[in-house]
Structure formats: structure tokens, C-alpha cells
PQR file with spaces between the fields and no chain letter, atoms N, CA, C, O and H, PARSE charges and radii, in Angstrom:
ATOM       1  N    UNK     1    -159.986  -14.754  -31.235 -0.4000 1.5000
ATOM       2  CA   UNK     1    -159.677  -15.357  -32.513 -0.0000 2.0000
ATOM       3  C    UNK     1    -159.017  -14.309  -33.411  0.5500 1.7000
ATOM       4  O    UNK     1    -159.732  -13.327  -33.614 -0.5500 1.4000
ATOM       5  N    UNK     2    -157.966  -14.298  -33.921 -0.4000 1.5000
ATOM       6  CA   UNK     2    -157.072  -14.105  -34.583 -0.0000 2.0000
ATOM       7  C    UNK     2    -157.884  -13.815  -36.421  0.5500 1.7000
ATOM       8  O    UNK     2    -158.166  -14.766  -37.150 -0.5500 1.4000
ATOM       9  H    UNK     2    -157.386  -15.096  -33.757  0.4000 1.0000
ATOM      10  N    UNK     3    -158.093  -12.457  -36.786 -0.4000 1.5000
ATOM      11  CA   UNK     3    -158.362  -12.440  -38.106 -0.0000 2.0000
ATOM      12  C    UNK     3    -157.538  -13.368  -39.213  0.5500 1.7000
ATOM      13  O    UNK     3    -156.315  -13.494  -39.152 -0.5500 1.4000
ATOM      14  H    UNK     3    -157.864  -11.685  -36.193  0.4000 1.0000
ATOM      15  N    UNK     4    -158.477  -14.096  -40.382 -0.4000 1.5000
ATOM      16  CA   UNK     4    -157.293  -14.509  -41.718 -0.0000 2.0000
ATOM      17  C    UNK     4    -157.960  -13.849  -43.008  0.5500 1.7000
ATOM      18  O    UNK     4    -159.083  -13.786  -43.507 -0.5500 1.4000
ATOM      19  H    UNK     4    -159.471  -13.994  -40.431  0.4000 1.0000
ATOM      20  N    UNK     5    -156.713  -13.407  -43.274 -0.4000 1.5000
ATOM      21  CA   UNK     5    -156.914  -12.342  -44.747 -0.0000 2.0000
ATOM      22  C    UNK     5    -156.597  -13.575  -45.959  0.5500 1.7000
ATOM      23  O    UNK     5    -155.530  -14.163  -46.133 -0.5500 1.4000
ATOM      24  H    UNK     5    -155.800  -13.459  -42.869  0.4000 1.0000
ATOM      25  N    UNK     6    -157.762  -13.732  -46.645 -0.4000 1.5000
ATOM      26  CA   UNK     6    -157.050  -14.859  -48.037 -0.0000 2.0000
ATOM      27  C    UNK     6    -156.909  -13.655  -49.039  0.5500 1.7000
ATOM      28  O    UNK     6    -157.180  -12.566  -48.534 -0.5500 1.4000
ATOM      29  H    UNK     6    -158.629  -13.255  -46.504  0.4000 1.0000
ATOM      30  N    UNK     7    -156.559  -13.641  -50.283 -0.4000 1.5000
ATOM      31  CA   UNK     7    -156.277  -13.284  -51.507 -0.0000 2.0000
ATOM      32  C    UNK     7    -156.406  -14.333  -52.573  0.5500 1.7000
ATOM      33  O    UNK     7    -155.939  -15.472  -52.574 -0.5500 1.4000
ATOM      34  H    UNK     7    -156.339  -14.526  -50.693  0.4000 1.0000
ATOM      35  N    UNK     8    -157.348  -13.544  -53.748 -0.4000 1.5000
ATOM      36  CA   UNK     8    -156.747  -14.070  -55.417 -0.0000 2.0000
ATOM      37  C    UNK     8    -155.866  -13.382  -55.800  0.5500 1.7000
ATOM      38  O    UNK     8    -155.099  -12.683  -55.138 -0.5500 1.4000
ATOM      39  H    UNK     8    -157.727  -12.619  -53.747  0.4000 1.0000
ATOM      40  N    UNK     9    -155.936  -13.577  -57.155 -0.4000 1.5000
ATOM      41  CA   UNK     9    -154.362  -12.933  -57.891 -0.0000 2.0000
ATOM      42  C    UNK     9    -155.086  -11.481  -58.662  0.5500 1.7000
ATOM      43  O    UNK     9    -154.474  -10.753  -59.443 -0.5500 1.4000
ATOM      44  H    UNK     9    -156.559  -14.145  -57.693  0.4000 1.0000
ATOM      45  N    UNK    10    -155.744  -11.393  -58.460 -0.4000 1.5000
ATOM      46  CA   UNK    10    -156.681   -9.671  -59.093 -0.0000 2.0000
ATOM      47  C    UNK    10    -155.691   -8.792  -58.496  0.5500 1.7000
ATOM      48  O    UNK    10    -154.836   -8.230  -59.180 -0.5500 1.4000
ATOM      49  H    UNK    10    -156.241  -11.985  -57.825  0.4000 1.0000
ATOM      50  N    UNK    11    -155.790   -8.653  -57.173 -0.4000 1.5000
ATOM      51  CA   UNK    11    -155.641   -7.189  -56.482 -0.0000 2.0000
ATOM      52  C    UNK    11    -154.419   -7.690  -55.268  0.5500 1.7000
ATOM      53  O    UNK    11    -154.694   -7.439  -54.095 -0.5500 1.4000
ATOM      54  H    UNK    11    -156.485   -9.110  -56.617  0.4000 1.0000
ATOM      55  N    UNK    12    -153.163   -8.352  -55.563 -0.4000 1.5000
ATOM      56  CA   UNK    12    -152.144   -8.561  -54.131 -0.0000 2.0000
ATOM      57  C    UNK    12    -151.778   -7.482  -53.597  0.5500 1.7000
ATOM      58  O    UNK    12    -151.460   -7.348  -52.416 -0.5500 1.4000
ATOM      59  H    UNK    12    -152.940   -8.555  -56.516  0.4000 1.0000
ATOM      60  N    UNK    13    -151.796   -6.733  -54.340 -0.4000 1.5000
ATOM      61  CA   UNK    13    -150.637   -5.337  -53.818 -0.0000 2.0000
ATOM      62  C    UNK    13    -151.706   -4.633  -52.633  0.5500 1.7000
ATOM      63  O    UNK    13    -151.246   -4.120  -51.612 -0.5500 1.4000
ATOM      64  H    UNK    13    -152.055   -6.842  -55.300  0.4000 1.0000
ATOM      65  N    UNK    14    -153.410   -4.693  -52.964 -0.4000 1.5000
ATOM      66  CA   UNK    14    -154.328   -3.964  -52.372 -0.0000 2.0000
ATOM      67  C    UNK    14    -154.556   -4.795  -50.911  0.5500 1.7000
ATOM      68  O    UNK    14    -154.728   -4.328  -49.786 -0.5500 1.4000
ATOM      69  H    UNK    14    -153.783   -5.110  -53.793  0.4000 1.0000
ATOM      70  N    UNK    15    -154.495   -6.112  -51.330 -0.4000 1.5000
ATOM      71  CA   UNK    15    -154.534   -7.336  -49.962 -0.0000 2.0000
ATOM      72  C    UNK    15    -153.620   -6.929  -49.405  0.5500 1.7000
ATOM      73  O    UNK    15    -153.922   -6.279  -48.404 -0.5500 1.4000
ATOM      74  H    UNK    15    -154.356   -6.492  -52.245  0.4000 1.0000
ATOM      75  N    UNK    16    -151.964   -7.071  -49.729 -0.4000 1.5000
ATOM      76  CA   UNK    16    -150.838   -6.808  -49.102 -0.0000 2.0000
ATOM      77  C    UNK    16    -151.166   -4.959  -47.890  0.5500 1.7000
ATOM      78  O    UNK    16    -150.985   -4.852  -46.677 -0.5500 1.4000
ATOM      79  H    UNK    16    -151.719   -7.599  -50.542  0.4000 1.0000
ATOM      80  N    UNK    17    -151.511   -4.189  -48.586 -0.4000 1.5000
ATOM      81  CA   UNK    17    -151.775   -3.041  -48.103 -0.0000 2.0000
ATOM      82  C    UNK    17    -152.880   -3.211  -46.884  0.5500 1.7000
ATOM      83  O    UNK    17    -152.480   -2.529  -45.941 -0.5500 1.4000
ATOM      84  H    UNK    17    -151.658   -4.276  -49.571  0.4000 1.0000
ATOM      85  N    UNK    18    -154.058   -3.835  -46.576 -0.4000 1.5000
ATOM      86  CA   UNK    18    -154.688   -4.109  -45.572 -0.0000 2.0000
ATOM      87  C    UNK    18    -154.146   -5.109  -44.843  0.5500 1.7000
ATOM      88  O    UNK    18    -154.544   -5.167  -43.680 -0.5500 1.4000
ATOM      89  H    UNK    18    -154.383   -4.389  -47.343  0.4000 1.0000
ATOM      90  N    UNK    19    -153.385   -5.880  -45.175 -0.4000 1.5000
ATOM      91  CA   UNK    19    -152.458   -6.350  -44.355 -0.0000 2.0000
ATOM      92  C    UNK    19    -151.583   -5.633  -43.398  0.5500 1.7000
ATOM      93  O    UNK    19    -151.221   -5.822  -42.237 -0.5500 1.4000
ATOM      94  H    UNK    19    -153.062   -5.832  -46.120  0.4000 1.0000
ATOM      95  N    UNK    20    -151.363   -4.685  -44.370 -0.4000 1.5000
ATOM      96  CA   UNK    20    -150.699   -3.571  -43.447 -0.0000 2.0000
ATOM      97  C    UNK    20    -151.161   -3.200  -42.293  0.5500 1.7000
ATOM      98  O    UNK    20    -150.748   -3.335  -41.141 -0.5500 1.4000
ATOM      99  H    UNK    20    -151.657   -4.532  -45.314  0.4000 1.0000
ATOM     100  N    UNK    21    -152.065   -2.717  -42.756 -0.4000 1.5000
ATOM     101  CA   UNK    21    -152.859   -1.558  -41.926 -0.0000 2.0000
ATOM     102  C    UNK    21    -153.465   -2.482  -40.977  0.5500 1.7000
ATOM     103  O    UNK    21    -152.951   -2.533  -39.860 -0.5500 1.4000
ATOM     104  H    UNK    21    -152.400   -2.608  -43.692  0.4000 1.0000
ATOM     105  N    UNK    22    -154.276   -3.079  -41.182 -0.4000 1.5000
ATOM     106  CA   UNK    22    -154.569   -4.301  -40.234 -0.0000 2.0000
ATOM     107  C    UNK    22    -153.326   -4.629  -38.928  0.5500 1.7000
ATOM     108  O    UNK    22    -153.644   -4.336  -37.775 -0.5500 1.4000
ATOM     109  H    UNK    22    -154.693   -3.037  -42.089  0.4000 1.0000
ATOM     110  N    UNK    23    -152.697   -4.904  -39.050 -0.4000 1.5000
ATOM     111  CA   UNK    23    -151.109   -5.354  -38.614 -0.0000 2.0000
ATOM     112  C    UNK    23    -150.889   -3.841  -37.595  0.5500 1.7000
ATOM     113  O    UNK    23    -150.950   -3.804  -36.366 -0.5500 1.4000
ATOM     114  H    UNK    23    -152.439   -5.143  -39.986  0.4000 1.0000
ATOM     115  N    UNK    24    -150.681   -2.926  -38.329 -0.4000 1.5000
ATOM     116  CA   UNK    24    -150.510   -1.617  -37.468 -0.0000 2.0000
ATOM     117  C    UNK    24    -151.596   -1.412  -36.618  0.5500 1.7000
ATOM     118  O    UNK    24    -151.120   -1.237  -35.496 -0.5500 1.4000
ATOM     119  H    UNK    24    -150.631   -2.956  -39.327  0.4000 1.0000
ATOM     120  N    UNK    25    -152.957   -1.337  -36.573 -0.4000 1.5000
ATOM     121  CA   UNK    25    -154.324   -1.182  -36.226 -0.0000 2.0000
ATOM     122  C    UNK    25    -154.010   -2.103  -34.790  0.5500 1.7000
ATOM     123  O    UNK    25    -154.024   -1.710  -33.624 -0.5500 1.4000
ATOM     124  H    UNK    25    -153.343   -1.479  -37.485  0.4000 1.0000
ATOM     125  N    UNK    26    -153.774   -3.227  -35.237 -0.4000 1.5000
ATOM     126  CA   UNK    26    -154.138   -4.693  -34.035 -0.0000 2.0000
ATOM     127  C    UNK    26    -153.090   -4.189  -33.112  0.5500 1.7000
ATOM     128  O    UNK    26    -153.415   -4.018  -31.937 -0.5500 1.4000
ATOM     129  H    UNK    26    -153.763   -3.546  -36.185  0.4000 1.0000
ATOM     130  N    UNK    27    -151.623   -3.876  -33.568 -0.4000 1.5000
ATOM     131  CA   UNK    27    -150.257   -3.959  -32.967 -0.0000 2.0000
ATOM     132  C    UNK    27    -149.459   -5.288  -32.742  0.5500 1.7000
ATOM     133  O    UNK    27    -148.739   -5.538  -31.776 -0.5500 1.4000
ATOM     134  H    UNK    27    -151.359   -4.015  -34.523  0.4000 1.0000
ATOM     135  N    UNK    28    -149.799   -6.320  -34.121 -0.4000 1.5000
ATOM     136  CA   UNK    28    -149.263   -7.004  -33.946 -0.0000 2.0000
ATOM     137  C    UNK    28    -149.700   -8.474  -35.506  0.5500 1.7000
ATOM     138  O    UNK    28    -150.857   -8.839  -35.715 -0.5500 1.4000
ATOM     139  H    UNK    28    -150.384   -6.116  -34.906  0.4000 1.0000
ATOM     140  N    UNK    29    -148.796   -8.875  -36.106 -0.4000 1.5000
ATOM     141  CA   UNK    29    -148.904   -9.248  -37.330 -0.0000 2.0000
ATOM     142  C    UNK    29    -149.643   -9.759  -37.492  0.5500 1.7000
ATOM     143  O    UNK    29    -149.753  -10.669  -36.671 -0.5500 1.4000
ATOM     144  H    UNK    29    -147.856   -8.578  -35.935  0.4000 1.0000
ATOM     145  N    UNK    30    -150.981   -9.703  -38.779 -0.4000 1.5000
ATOM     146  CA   UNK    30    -151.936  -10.031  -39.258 -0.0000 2.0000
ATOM     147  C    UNK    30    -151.092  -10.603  -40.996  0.5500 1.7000
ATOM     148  O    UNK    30    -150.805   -9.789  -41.874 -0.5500 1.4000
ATOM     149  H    UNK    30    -150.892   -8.964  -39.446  0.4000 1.0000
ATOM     150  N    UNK    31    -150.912  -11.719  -41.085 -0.4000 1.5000
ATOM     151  CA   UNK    31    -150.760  -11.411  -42.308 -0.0000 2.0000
ATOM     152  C    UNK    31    -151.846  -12.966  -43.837  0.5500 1.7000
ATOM     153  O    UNK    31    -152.811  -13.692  -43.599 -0.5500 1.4000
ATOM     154  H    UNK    31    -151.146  -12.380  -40.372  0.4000 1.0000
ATOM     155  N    UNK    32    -151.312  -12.866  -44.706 -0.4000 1.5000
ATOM     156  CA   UNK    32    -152.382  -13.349  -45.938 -0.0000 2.0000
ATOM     157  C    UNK    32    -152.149  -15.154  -45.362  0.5500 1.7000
ATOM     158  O    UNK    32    -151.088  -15.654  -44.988 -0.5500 1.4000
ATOM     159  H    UNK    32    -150.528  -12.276  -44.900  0.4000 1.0000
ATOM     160  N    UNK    33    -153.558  -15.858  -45.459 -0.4000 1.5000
ATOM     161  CA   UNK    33    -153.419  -16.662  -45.655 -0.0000 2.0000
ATOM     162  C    UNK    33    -152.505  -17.391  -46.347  0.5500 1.7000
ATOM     163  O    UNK    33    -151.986  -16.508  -47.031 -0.5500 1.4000
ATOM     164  H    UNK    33    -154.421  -15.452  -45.763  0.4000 1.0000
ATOM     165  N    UNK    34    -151.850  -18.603  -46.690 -0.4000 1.5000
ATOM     166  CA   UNK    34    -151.030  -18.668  -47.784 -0.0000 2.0000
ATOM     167  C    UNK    34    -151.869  -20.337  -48.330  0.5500 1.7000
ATOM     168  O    UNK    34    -152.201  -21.458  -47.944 -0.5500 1.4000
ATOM     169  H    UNK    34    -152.272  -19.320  -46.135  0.4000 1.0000
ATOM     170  N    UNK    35    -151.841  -19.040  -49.937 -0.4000 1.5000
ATOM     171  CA   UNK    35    -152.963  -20.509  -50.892 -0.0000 2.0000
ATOM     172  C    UNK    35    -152.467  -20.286  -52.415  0.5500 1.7000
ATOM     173  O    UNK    35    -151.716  -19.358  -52.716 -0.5500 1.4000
ATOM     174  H    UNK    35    -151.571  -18.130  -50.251  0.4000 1.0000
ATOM     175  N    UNK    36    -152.965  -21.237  -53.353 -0.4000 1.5000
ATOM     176  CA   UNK    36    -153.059  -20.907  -54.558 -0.0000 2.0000
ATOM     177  C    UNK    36    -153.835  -20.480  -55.387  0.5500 1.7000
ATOM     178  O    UNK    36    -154.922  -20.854  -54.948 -0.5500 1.4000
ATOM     179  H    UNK    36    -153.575  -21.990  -53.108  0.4000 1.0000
ATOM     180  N    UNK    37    -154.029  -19.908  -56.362 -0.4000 1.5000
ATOM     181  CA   UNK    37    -155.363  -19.529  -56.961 -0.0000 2.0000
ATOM     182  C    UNK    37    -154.899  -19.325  -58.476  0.5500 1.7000
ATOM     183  O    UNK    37    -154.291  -18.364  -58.950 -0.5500 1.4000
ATOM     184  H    UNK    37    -153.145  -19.604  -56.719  0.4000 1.0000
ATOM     185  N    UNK    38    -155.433  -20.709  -59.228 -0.4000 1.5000
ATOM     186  CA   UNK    38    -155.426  -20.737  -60.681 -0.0000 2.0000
ATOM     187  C    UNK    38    -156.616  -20.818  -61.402  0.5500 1.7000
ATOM     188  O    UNK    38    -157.729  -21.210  -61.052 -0.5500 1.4000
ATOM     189  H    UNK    38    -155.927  -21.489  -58.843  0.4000 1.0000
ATOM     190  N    UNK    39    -156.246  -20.429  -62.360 -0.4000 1.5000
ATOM     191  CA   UNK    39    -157.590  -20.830  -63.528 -0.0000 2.0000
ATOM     192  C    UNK    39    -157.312  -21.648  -64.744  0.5500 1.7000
ATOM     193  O    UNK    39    -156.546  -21.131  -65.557 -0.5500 1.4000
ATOM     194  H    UNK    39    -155.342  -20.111  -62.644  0.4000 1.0000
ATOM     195  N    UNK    40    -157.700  -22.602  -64.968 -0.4000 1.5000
ATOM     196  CA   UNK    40    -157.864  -23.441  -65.550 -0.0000 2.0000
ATOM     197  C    UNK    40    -158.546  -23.147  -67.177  0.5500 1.7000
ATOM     198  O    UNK    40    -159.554  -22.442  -67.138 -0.5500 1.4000
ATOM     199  H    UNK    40    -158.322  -23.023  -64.308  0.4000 1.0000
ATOM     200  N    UNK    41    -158.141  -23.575  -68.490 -0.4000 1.5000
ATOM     201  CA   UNK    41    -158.385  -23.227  -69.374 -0.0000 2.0000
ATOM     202  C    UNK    41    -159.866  -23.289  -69.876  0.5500 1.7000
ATOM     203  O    UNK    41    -160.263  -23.195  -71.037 -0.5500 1.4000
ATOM     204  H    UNK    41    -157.322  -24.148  -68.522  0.4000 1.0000
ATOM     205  N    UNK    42    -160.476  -23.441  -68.907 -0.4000 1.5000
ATOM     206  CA   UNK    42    -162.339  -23.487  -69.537 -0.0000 2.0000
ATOM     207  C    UNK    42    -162.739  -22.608  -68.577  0.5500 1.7000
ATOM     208  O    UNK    42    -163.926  -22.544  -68.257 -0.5500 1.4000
ATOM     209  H    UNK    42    -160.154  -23.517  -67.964  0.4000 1.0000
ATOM     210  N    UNK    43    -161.419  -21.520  -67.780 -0.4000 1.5000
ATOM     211  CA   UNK    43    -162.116  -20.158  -66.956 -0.0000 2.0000
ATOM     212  C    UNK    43    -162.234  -20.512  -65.765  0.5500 1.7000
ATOM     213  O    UNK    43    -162.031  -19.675  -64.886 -0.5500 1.4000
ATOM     214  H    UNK    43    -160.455  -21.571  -68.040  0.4000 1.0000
ATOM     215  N    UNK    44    -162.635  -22.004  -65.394 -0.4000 1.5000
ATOM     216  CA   UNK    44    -162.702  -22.702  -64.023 -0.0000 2.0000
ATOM     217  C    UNK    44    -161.345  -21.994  -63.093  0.5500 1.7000
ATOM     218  O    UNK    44    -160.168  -21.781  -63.382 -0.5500 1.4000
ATOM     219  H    UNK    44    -162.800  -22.684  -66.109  0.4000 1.0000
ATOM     220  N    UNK    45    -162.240  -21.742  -61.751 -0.4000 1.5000
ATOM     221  CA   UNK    45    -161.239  -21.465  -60.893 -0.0000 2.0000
ATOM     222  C    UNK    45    -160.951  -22.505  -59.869  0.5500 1.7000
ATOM     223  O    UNK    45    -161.904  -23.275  -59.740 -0.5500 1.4000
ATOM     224  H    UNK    45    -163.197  -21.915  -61.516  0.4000 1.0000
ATOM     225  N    UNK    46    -159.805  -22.804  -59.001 -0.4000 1.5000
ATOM     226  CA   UNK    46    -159.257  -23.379  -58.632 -0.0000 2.0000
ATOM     227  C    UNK    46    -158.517  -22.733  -57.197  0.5500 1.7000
ATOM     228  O    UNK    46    -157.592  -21.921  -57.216 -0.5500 1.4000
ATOM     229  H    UNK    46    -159.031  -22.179  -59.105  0.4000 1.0000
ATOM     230  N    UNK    47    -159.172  -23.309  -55.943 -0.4000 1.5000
ATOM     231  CA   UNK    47    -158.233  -22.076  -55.012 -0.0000 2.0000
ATOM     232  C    UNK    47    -157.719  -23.655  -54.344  0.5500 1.7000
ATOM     233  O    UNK    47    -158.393  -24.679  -54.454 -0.5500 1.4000
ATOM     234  H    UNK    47    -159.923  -23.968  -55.929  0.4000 1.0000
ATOM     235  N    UNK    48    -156.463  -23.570  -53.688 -0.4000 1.5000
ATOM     236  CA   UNK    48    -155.970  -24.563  -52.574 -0.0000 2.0000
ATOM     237  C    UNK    48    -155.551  -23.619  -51.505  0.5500 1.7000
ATOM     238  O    UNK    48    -154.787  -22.709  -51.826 -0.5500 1.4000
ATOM     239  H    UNK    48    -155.916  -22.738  -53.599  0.4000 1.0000
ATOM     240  N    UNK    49    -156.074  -23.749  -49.918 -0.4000 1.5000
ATOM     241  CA   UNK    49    -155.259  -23.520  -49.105 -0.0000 2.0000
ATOM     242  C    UNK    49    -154.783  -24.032  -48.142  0.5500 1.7000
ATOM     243  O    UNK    49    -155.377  -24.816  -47.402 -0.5500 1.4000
ATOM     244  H    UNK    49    -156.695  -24.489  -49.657  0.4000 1.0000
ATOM     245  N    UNK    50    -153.485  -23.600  -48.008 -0.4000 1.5000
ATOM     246  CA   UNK    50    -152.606  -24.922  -47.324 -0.0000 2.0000
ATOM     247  C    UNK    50    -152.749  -24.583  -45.609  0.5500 1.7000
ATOM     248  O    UNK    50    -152.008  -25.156  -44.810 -0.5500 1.4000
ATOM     249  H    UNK    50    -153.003  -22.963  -48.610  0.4000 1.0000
ATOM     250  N    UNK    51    -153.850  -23.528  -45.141 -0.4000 1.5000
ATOM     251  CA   UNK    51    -153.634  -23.582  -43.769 -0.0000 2.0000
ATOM     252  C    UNK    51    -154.684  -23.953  -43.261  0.5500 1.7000
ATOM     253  O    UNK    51    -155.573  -24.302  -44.037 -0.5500 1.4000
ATOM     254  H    UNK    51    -154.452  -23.062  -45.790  0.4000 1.0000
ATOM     255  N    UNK    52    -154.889  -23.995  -42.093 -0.4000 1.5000
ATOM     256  CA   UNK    52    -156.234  -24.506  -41.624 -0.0000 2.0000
ATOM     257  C    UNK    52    -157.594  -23.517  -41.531  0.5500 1.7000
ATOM     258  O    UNK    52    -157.541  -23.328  -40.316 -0.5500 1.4000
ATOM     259  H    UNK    52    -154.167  -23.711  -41.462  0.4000 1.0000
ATOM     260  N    UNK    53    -158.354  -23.026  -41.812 -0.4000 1.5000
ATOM     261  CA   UNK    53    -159.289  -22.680  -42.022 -0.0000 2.0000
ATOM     262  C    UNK    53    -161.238  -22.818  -41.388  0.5500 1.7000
ATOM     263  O    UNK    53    -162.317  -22.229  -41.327 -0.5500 1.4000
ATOM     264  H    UNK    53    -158.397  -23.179  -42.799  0.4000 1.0000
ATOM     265  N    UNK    54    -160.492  -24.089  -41.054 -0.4000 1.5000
ATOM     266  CA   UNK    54    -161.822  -24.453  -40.435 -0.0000 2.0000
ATOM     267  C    UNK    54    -162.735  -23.879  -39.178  0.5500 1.7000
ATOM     268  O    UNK    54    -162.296  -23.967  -38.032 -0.5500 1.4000
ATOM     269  H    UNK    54    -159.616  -24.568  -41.103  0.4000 1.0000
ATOM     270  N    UNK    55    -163.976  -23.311  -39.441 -0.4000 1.5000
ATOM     271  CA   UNK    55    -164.658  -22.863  -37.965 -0.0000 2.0000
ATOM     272  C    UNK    55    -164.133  -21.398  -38.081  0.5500 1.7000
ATOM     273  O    UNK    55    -164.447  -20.612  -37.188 -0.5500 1.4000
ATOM     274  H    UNK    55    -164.333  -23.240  -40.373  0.4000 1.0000
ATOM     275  N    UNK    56    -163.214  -20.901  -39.307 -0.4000 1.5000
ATOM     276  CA   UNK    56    -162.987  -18.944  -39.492 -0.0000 2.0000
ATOM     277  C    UNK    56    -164.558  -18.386  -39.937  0.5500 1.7000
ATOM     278  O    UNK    56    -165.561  -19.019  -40.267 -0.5500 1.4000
ATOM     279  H    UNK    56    -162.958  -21.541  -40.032  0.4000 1.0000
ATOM     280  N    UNK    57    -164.418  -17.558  -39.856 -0.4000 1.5000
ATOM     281  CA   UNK    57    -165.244  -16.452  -40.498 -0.0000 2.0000
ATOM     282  C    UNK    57    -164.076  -15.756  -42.017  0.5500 1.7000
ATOM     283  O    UNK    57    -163.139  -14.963  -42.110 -0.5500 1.4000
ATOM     284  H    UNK    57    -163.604  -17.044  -39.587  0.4000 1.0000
ATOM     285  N    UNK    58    -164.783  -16.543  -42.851 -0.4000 1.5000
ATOM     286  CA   UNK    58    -164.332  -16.126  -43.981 -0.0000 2.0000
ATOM     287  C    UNK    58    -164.829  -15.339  -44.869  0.5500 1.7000
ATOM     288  O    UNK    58    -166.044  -15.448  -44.704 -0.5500 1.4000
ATOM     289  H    UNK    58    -165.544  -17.187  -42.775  0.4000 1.0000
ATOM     290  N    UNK    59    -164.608  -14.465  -45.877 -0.4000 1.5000
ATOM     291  CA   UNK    59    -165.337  -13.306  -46.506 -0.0000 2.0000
ATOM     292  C    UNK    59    -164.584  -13.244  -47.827  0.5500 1.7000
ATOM     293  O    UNK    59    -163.410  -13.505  -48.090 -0.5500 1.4000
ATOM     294  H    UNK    59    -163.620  -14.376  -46.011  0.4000 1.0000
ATOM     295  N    UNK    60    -165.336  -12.933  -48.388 -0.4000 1.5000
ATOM     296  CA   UNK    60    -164.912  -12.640  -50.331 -0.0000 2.0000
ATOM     297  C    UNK    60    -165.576  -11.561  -50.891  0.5500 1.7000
ATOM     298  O    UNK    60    -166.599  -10.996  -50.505 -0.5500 1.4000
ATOM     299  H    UNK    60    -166.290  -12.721  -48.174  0.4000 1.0000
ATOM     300  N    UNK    61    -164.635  -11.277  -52.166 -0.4000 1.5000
ATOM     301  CA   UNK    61    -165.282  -10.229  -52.644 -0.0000 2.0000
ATOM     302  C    UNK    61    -165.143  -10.632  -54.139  0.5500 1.7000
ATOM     303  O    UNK    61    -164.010  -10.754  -54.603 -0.5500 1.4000
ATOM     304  H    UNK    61    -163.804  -11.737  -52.479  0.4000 1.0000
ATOM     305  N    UNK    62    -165.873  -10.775  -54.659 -0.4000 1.5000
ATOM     306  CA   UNK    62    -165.766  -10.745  -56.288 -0.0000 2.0000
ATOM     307  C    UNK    62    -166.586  -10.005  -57.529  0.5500 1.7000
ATOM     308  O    UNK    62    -167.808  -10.027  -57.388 -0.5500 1.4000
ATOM     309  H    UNK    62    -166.794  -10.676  -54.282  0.4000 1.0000
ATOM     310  N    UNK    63    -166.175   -9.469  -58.512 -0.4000 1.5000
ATOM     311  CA   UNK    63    -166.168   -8.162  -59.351 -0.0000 2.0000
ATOM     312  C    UNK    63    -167.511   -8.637  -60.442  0.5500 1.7000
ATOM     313  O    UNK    63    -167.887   -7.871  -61.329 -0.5500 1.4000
ATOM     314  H    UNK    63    -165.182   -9.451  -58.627  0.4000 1.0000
């Protein structure tokens, strides 16, 4: 099974960078899920992602 890297909008440049390295590490492209991630004016967050996901091992980090 094939790692998936998601991202919010905090830190892309730091996602993009383990993407990297990830990618070099494996020898072969790892790259970001592709989703949206808004916030909504009462702070509510909001993620959509448009790939399939189901049955991953998914992981988060929040501050």
C-alpha cells in the first residue's frame, strides 16, 4: 500500500518538503493528497477530499 500525505493550509511548503523526501526515500513519487481546506466565518473548519481515501491509514497533526 502506497503512503497518502493530506495537508491544511498552516504549513504547505513543510508538507511539500516531506513530500520530497518521502519521494526520494521510496524512489519513486509520493505526492499530497489533493483536497480543500476552508474555514468558515464562525472558525468552523471544512476539509473536502476529492480522492479516495477509504481503508488508508490516515494521520494528523494539529497545534
Amino acid at each position: 500500500m502506497d503512503p497518502k500525505l493530506i495537508s491544511g493550509n498552516a504549513n504547505l511548503s513543510f508538507a511539500k518538503s516531506i513530500e520530497r523526501r518521502m519521494s526520494v526515500h521510496r524512489g519513486k513519487s509520493v505526492g499530497l493528497v489533493h483536497a480543500r481546506v476552508e474555514r468558515f466565518n464562525d472558525q468552523e473548519i471544512f476539509v473536502e477530499v476529492f480522492e479516495n481515501v477509504r481503508g488508508e491509514d490516515m494521520y494528523t497533526r494539529s497545534h
